[in-house]
PAKE-359033 format. One record per residue: residue number from 0; residue in one letter; x, y, z of N, C-alpha, C, CB in turn. Coordinates in steps of 0.02 Angstrom, whole numbers, plus 50000, padded with zeros to 5 digits. Glycine has a CB too. Layout:
PAKE-359033
node n:NUM, res:A, nc1:X, nc2:Y, nc3:Z, cac1:X, cac2:Y, cac3:Z, cc1:X, cc2:Y, cc3:Z, cbc1:X, cbc2:Y, cbc3:Z
...
END
This chain:
PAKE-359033
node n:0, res:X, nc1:50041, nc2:49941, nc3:50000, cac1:50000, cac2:50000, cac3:50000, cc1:50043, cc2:50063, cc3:50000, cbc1:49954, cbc2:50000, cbc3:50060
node n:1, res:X, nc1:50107, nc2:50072, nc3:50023, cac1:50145, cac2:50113, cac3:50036, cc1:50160, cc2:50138, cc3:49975, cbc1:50192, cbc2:50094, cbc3:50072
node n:2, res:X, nc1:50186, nc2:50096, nc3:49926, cac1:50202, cac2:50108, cac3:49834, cc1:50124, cc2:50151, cc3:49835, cbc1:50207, cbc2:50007, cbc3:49761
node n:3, res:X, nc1:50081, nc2:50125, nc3:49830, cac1:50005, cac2:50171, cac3:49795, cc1:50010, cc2:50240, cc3:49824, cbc1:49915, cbc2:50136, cbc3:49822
node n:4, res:X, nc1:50014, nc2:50229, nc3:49876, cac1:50021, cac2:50315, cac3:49900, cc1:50062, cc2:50366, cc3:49889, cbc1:50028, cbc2:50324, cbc3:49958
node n:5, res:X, nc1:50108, nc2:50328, nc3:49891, cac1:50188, cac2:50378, cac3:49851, cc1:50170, cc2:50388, cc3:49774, cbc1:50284, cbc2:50321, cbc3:49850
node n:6, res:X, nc1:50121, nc2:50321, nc3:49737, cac1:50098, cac2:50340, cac3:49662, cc1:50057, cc2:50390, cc3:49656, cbc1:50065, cbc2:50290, cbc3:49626
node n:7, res:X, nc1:50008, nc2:50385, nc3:49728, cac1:49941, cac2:50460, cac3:49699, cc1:49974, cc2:50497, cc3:49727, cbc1:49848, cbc2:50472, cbc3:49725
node n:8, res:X, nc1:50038, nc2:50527, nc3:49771, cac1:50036, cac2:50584, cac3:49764, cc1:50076, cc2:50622, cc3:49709, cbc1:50048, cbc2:50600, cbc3:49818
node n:9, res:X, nc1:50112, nc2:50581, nc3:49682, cac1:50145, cac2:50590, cac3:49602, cc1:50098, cc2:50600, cc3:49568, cbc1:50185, cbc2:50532, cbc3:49566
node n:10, res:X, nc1:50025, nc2:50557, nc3:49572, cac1:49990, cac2:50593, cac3:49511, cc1:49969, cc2:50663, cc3:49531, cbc1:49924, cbc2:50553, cbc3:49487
node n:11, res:X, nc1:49961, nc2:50685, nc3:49607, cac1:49936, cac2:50749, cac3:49608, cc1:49952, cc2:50783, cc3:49602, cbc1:49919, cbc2:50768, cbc3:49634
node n:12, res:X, nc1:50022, nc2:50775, nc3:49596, cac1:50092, cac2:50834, cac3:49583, cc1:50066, cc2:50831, cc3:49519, cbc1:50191, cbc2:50813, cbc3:49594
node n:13, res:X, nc1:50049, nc2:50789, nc3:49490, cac1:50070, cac2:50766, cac3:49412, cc1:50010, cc2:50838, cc3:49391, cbc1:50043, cbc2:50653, cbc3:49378
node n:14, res:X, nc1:49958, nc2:50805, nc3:49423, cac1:49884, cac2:50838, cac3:49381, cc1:49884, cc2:50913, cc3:49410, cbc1:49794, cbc2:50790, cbc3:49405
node n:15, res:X, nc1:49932, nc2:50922, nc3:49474, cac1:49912, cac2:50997, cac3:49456, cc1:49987, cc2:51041, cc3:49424, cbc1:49878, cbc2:51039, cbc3:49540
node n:16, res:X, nc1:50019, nc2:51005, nc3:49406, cac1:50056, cac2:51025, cac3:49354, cc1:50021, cc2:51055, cc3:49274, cbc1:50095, cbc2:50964, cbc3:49346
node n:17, res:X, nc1:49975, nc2:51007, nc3:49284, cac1:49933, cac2:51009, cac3:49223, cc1:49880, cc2:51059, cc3:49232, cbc1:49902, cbc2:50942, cbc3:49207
node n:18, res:X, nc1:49876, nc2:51073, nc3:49290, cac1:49819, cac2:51146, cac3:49297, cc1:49746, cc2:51102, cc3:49324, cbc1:49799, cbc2:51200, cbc3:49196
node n:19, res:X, nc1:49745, nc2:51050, nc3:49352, cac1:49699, cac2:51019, cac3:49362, cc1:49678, cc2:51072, cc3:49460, cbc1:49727, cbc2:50923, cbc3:49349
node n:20, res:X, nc1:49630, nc2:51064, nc3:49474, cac1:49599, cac2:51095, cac3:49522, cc1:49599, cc2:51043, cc3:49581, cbc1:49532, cbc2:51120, cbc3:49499
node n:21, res:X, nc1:49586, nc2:51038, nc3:49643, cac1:49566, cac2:51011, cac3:49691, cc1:49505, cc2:50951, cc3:49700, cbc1:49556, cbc2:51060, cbc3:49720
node n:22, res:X, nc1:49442, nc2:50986, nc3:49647, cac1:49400, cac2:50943, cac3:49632, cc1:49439, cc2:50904, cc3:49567, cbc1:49330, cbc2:50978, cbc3:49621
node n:23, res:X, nc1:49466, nc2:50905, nc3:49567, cac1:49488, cac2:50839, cac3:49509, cc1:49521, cc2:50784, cc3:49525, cbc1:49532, cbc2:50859, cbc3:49457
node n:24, res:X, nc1:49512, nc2:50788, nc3:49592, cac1:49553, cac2:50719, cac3:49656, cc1:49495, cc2:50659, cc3:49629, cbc1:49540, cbc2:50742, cbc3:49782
node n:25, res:X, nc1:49554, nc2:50598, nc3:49598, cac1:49522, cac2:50543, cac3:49567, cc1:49466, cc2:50522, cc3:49621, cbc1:49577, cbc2:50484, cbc3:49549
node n:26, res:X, nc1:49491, nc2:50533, nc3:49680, cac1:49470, cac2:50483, cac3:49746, cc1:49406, cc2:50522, cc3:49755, cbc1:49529, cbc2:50480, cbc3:49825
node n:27, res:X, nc1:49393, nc2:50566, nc3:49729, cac1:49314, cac2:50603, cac3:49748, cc1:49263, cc2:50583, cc3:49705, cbc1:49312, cbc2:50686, cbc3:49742
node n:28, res:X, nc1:49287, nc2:50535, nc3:49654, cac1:49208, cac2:50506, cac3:49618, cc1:49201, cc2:50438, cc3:49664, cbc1:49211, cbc2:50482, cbc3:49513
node n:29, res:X, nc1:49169, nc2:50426, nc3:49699, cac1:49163, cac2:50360, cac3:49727, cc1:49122, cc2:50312, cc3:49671, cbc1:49122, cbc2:50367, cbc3:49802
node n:30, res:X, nc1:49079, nc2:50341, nc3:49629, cac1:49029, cac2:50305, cac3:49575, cc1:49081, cc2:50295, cc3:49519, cbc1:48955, cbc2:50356, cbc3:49546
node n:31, res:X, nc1:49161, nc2:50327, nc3:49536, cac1:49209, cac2:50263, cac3:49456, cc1:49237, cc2:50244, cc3:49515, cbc1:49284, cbc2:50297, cbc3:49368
node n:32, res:X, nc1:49269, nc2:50249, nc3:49571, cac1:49291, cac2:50191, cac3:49624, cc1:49274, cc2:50163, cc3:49664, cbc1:49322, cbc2:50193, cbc3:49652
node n:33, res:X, nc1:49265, nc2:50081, nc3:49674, cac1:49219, cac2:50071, cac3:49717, cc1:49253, cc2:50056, cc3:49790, cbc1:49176, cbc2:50018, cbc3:49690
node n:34, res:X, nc1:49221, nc2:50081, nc3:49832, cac1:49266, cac2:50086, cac3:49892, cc1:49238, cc2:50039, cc3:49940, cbc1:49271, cbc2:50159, cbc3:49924
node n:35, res:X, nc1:49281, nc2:49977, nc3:49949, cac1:49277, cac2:49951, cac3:50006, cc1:49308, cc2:49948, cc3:50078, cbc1:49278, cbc2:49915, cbc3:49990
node n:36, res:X, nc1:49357, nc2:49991, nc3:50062, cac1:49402, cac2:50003, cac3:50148, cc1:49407, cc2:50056, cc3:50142, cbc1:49479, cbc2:49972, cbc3:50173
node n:37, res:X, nc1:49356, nc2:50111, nc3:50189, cac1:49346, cac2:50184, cac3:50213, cc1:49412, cc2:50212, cc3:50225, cbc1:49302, cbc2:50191, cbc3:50280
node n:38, res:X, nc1:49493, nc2:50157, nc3:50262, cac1:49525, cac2:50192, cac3:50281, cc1:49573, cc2:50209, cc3:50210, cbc1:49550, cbc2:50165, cbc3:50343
node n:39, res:X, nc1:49578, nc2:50130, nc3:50189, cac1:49637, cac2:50132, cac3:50134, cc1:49612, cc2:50197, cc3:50083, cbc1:49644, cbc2:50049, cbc3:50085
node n:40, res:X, nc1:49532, nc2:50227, nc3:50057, cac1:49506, cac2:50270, cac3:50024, cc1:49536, cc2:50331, cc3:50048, cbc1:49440, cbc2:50265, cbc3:50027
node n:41, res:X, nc1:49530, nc2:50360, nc3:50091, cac1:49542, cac2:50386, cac3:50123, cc1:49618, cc2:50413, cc3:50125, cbc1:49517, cbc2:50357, cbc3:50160
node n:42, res:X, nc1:49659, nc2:50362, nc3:50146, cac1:49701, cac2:50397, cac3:50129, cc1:49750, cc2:50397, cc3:50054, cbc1:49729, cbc2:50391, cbc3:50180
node n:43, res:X, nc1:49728, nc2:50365, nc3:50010, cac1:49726, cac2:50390, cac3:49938, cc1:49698, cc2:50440, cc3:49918, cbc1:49705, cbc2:50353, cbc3:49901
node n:44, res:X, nc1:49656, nc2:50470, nc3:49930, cac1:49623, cac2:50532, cac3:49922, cc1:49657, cc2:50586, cc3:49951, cbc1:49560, cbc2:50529, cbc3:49946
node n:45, res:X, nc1:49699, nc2:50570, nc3:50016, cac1:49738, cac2:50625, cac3:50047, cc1:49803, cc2:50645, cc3:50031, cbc1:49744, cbc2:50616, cbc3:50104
node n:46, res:X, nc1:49869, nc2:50574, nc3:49989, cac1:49890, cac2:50559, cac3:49971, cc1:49906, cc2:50608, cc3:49913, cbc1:49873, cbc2:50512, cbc3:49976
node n:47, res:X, nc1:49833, nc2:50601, nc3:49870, cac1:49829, cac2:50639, cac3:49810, cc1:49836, cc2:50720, cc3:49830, cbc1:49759, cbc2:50620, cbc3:49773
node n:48, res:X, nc1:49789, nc2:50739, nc3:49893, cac1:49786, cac2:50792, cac3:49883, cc1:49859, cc2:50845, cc3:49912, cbc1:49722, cbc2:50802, cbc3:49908
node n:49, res:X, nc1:49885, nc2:50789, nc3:49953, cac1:49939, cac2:50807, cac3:49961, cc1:50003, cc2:50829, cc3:49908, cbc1:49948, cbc2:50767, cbc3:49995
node n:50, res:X, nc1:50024, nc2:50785, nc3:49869, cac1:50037, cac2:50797, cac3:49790, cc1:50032, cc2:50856, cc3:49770, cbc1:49997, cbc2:50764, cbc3:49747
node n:51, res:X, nc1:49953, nc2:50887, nc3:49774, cac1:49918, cac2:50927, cac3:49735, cc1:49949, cc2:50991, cc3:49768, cbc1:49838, cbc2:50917, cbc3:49736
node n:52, res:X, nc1:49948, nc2:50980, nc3:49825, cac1:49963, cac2:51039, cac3:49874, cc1:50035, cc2:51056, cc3:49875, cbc1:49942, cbc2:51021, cbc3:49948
node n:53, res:X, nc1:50085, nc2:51012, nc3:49869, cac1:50139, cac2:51014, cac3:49860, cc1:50177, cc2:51079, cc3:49788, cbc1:50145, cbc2:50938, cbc3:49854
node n:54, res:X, nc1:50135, nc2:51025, nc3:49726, cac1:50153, cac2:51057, cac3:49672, cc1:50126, cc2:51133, cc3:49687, cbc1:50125, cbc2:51021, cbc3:49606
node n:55, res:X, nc1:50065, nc2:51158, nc3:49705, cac1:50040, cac2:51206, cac3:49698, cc1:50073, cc2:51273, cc3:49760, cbc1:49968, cbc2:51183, cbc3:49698
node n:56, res:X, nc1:50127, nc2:51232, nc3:49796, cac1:50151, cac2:51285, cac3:49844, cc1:50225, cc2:51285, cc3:49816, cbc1:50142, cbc2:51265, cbc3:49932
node n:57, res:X, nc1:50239, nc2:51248, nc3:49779, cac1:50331, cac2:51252, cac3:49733, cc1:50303, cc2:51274, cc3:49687, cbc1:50389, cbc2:51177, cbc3:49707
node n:58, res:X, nc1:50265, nc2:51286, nc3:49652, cac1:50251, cac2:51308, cac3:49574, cc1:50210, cc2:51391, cc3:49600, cbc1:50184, cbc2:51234, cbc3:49519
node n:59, res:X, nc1:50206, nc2:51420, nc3:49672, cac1:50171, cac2:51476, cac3:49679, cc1:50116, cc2:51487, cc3:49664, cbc1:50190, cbc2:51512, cbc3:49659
node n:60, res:X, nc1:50075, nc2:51460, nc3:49637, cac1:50004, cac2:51440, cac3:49620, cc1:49978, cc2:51487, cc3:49676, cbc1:49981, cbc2:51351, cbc3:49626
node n:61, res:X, nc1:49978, nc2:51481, nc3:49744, cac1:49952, cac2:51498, cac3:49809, cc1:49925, cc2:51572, cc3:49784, cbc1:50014, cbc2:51496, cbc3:49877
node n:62, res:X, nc1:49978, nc2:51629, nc3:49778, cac1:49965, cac2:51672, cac3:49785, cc1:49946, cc2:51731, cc3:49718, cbc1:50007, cbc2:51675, cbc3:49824
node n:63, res:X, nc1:49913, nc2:51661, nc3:49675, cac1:49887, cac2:51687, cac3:49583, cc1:49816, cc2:51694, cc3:49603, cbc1:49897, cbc2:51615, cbc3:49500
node n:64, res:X, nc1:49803, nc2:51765, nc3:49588, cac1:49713, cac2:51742, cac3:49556, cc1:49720, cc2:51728, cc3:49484, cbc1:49644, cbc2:51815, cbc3:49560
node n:65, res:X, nc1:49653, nc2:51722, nc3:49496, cac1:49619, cac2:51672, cac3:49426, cc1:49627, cc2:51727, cc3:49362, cbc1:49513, cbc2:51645, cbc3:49437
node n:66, res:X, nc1:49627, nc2:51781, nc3:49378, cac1:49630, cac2:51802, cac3:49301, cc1:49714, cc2:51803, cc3:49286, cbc1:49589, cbc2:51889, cbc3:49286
node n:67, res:X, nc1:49768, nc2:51795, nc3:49320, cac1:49821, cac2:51775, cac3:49301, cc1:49859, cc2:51840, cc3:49358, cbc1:49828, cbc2:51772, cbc3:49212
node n:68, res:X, nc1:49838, nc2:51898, nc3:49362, cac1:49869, cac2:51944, cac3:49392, cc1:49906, cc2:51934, cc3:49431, cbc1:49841, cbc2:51977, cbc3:49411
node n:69, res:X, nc1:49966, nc2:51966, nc3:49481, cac1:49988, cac2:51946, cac3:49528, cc1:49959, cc2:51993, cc3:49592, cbc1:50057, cbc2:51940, cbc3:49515
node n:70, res:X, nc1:49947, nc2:51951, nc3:49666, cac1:49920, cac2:51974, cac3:49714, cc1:49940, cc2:52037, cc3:49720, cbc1:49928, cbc2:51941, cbc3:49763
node n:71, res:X, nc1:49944, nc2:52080, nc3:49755, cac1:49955, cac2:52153, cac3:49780, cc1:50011, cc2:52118, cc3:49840, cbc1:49869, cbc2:52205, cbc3:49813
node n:72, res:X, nc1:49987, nc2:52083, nc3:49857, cac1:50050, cac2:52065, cac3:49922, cc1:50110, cc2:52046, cc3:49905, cbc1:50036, cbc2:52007, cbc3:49970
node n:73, res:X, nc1:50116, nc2:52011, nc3:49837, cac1:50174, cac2:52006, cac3:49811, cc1:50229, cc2:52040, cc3:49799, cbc1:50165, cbc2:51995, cbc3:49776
node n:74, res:X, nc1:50200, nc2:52122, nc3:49811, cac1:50257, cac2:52172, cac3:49792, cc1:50270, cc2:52205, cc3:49862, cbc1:50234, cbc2:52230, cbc3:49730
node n:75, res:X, nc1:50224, nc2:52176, nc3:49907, cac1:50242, cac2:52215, cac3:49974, cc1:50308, cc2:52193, cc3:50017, cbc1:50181, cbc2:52206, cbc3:50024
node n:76, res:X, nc1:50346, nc2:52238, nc3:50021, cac1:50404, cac2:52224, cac3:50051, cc1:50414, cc2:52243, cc3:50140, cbc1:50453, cbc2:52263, cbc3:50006
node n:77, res:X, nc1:50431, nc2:52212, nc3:50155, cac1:50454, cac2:52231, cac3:50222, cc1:50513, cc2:52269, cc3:50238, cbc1:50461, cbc2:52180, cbc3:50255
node n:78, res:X, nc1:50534, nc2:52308, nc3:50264, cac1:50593, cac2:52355, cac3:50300, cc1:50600, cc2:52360, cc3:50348, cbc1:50598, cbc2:52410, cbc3:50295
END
């Protein structure tokens, strides 16, 4: 089980490399996976989102709005 988890969070790195969103966590359609162990689900789904979270705080994602601009806080400097 240890390999699968180290795989989804590579894919989440993977998919939000690709610009994929939060709702696009495989593990949130339960109707294409069928889940029989709440825990092992569980933490494949966290796994992933971890991934996701990863890429999106090394790639700066965090502090983009959506129309592409950069925050206002970005230029604020401290002295």
């Amino acid at each position: 089980m240890f390999e699968n988890l180290l795989e989804m969070q590579e894919r989440g790195v993977r998919d939000r490399a690709l610009g994929r969103s939060l709702a696009d966590n495989p593990m949130s359609k339960p109707d294409v996976l069928p889940i029989t162990d709440l825990q092992e689900w569980y933490s494949m789904y966290d796994a992933w989102r971890f991934g996701w979270s990863i890429e999106d705080a090394m790639a700066g994602h965090i502090d983009l709005p959506r129309d592409g601009r950069a925050s206002p806080r970005a230029y604020t400097r401290t002295v």
